[in-house]
C-alpha positions in Angstrom: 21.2 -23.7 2.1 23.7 -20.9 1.0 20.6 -19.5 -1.4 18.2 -19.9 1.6 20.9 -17.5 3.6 21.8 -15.6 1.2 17.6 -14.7 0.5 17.1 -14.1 4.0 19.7 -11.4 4.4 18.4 -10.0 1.2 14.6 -9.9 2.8 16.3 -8.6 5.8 17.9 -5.9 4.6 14.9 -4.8 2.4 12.5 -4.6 5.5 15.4 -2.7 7.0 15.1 -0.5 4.3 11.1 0.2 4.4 11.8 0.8 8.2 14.3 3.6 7.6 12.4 4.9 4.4 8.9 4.8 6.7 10.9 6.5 9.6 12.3 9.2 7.5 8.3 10.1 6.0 7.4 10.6 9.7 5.9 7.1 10.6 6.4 6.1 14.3 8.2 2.5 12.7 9.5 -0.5 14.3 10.7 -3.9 12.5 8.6 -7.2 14.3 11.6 -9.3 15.8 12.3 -12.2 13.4 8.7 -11.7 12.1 7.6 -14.3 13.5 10.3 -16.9 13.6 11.1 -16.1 16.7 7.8 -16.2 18.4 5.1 -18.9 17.8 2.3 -16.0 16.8 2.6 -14.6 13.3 3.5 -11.1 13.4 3.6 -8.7 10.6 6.9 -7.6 9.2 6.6 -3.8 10.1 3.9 -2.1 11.8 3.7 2.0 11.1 1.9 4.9 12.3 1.6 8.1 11.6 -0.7 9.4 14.0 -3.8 9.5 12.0 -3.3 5.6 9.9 -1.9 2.6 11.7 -0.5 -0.3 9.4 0.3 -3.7 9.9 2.9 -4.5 6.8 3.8 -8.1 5.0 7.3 -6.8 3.1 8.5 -8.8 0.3 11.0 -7.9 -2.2 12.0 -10.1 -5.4 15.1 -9.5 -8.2 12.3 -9.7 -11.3 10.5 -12.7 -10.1 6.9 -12.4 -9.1 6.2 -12.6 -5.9 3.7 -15.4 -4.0 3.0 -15.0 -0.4 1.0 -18.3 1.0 -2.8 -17.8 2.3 -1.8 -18.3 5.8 0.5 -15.7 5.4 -2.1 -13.1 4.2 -4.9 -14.7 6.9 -2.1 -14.0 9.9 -1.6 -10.3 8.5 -5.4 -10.0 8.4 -5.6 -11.4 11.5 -3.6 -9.2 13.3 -4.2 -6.3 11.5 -8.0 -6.1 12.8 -7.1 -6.8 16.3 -4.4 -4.5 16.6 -6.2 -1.6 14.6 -4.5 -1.4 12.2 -4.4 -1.6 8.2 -3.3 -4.7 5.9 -0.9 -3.6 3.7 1.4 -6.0 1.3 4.4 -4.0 0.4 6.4 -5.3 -2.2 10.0 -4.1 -4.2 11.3 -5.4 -7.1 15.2 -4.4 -8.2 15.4 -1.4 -9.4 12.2 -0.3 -8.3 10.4 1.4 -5.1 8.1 -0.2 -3.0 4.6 -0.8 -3.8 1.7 -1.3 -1.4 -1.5 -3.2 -1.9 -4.6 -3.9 0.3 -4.4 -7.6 0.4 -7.8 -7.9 -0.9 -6.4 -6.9 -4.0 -3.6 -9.0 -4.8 -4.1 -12.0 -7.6 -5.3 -15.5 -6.0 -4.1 -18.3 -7.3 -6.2 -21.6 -7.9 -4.0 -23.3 -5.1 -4.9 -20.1 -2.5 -2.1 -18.4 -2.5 -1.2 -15.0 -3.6 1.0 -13.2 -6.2 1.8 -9.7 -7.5 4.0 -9.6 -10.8 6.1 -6.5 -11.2 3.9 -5.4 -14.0 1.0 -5.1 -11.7 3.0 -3.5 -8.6 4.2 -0.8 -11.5 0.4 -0.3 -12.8 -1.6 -0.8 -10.0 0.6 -0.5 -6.8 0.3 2.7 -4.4 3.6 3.7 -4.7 5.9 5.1 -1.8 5.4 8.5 -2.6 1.3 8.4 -2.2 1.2 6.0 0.7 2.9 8.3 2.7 0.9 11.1 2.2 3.5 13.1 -0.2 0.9 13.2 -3.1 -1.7 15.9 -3.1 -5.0 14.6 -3.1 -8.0 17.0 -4.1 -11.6 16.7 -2.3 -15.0 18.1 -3.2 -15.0 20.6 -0.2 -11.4 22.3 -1.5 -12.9 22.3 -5.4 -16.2 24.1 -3.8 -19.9 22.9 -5.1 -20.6 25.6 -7.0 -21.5 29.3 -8.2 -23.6 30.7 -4.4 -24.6 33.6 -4.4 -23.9 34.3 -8.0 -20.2 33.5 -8.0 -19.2 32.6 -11.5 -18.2 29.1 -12.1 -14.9 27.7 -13.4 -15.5 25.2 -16.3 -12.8 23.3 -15.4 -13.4 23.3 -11.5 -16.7 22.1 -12.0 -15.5 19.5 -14.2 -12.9 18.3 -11.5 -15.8 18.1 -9.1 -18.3 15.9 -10.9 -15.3 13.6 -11.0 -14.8 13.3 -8.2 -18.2 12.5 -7.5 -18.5 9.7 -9.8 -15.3 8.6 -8.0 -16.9 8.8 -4.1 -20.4 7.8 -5.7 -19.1 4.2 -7.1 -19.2 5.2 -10.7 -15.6 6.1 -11.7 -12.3 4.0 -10.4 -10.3 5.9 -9.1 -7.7 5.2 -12.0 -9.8 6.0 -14.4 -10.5 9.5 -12.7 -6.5 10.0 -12.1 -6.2 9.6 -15.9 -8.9 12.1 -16.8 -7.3 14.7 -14.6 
């Protein structure tokens, strides 16, 4: 029982954490009461906006373990999610680490249906804080430019930056593949 306790204050004060980290990016924040427990709907563990993306966030954190969140977990977030408006988002933290988000589509299914993310996966293919935010800078097509009108000279390099980007928005290139490339 003592472990039990001892998690739950641990899980509390990690989505306490995401709150205040969310809050101080600019997301309009709160913490669902109990998440759940104290309610007989399931409700999402934090839901954030920022004006322009909504999200309806599962938090889990884990000292090294991986982490497995049951199917009705993920179907509830899903759930809600679409009928609030809002985006799925997993986020997990491991020890020592930041918080990494994933679309729950994405997470690893299990043969008994439920889900798991190792911390080698929320390292390698995780959004981290930083990008889900917004912090990162993001290049499109229309700031690279589509080419040399009206006789402009064309930079090699800018040119080569765009076609990537097109095999990225075209279905042809992952995306990590094209962040390695640039």
């Amino acid at each position: 029982m003592t472990t039990t306790v001892s998690a739950n204050r641990k899980g509390d004060r990690r989505e306490r954490e995401l709150v205040n980290a969310l809050d101080e990016a600019g997301f309009a924040v709160m913490r669902a009461p109990a998440s759940g427990a104290a309610t007989e709907r399931e409700l999402p563990d934090v839901l954030a906006g920022d004006g322009e993306a909504f999200y309806a966030i599962e938090a889990k954190s884990s000292a090294g373990d991986p982490i497995y969140l049951t199917g009705e977990e993920v179907e509830a977030l899903t759930f809600f999610a679409r009928n609030f408006g809002a985006k799925a988002r997993i986020a997990v933290r491991f020890d020592r680490e930041d918080w990494y988000f994933f679309h729950p589509g994405d997470l690893y299914t299990t043969d008994a249906g439920s889900y798991r993310v190792k911390k080698e996966t929320a390292l390698a293919d995780g959004t981290d804080f930083s990008e889900f935010v917004g912090e990162t800078e993001k290049v499109t097509l229309d700031e690279i430019g589509g080419g040399g009108a009206g006789g402009d000279a064309v930079d090699p390099e800018l040119e080569e930056r765009r076609e990537i980007l097109e095999a990225v928005r075209d279905g042809h290139m992952p995306v990590e593949d094209a962040l390695d490339v640039l």
